[in-house]
N, C-alpha and C positions, 0 to 999 in steps of 0.2 A: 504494500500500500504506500503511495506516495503522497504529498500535499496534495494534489490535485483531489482524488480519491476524497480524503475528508472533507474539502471545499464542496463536492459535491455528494457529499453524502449531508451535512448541514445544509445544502440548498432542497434536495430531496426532502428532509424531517419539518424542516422551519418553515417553506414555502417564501423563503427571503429572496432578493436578490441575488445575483452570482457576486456581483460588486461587494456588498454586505458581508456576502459569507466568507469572500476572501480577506475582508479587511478583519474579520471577525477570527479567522482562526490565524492569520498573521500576528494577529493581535495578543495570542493565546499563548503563540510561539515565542514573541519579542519577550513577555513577560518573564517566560520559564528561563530565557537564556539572559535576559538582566538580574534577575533572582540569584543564578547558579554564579554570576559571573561577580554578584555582592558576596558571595560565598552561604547564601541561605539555604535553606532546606526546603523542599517541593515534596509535599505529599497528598497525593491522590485518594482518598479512600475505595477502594475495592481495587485498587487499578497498581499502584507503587508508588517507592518513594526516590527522588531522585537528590541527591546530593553529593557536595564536593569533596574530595579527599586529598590529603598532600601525597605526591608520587616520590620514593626515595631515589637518590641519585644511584647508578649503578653503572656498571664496562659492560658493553654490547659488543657482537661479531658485524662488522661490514660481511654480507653472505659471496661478495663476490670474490675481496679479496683477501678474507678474512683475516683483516687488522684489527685491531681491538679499536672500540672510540666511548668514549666518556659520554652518558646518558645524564642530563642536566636535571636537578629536581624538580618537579611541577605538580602540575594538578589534575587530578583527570575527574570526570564527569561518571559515576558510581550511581548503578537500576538496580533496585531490590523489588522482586516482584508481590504482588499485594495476594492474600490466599484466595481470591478469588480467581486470579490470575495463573495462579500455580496449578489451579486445580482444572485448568483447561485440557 
């Protein structure tokens, strides 16, 4: 399932515009990645929860010509699925 898909699966349900619906679930999208991106926590009920975690720094293989390169610490974006979800 792509954007498109849920854009038009909300214009199917709502009987809204296409306009509307796109602005509406862009709207939905900007949120969760300004949220994630303040380091807050997103939760869904029945569905997950999504939040930020610090990634440790670590030595990784180049696969081509297998040199060692230094892996820089960050952050990565972490989906815990909701039991409703699990039990699909």
């Amino acid at each position: 399932m792509i954007k498109h898909d849920i854009v038009n699966e909300v214009l199917e349900r709502t009987g809204i515009t296409k306009t509307k619906a796109e602005v509406a679930v862009e709207t939905v999208f900007e949120s969760m990645k300004k949220a994630l991106a303040d380091g807050d926590r997103i939760e869904l009920r029945g569905f997950g929860v999504f939040n930020v975690r610090p990634r440790k720094t670590g030595i990784g293989r180049n696969p081509r010509t297998g040199e060692e390169v230094n892996i820089p610490p960050g952050k990565a974006v972490r989906f815990k699925p909701g039991k409703e979800l699990q039990s699909l």
